[in-house]
C-alpha positions in Angstrom: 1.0 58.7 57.0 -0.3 61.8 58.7 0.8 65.2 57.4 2.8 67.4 60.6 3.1 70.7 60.7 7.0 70.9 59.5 5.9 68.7 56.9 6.3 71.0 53.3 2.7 71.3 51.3 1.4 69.1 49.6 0.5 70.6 46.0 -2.2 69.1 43.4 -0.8 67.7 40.9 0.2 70.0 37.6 -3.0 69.1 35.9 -5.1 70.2 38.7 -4.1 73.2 38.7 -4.0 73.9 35.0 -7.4 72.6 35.1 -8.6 75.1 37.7 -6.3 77.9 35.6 -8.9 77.4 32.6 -11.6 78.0 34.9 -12.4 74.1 36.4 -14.3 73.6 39.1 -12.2 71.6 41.9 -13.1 72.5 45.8 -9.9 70.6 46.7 -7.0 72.0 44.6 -8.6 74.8 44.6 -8.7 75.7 48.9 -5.3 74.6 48.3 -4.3 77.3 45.4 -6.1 79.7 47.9 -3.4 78.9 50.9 -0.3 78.4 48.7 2.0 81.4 47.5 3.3 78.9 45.1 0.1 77.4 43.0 -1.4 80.7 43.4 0.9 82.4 41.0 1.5 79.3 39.0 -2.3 79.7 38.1 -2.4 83.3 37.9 0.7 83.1 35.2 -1.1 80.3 33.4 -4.7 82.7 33.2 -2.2 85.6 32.0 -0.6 83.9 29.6 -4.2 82.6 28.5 -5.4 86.2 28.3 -2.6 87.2 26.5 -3.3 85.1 24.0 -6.5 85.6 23.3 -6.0 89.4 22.9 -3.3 88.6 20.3 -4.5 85.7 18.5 -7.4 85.7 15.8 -9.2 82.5 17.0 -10.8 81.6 13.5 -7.5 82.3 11.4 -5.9 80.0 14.1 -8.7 77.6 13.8 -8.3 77.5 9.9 -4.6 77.3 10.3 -5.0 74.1 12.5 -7.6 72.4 10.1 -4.9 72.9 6.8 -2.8 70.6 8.9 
């Protein structure tokens, strides 16, 4: 079926856009992510919330507290 112009966007799929979030390389999703209001701040919340933590998190005590499981 061909895509009109009333016809709402068409997002990638969630994992697509994560993927592209954590710094993924996808031409596709990511022209899309570049058009859409919507994606755009869905991957710009999910690279915040990345950064965020990363500035509060001490990767090696979280490493060590995931290998006494």
């Amino acid at each position: 079926m061909e895509e009109r112009e009333t016809d709402p966007p068409r997002h990638p799929p969630g994992h697509r856009l994560d993927a592209i979030a954590a710094g993924d390389l996808d031409s596709g999703a990511s022209a899309h992510v570049e058009s859409c209001e919507a994606c755009t701040r869905y991957v710009g919340e999910l690279r915040a919330q990345a950064a965020r933590f990363r500035a509060e998190s001490d990767a090696r005590a979280f490493v060590a507290r995931a290998e006494a499981r």
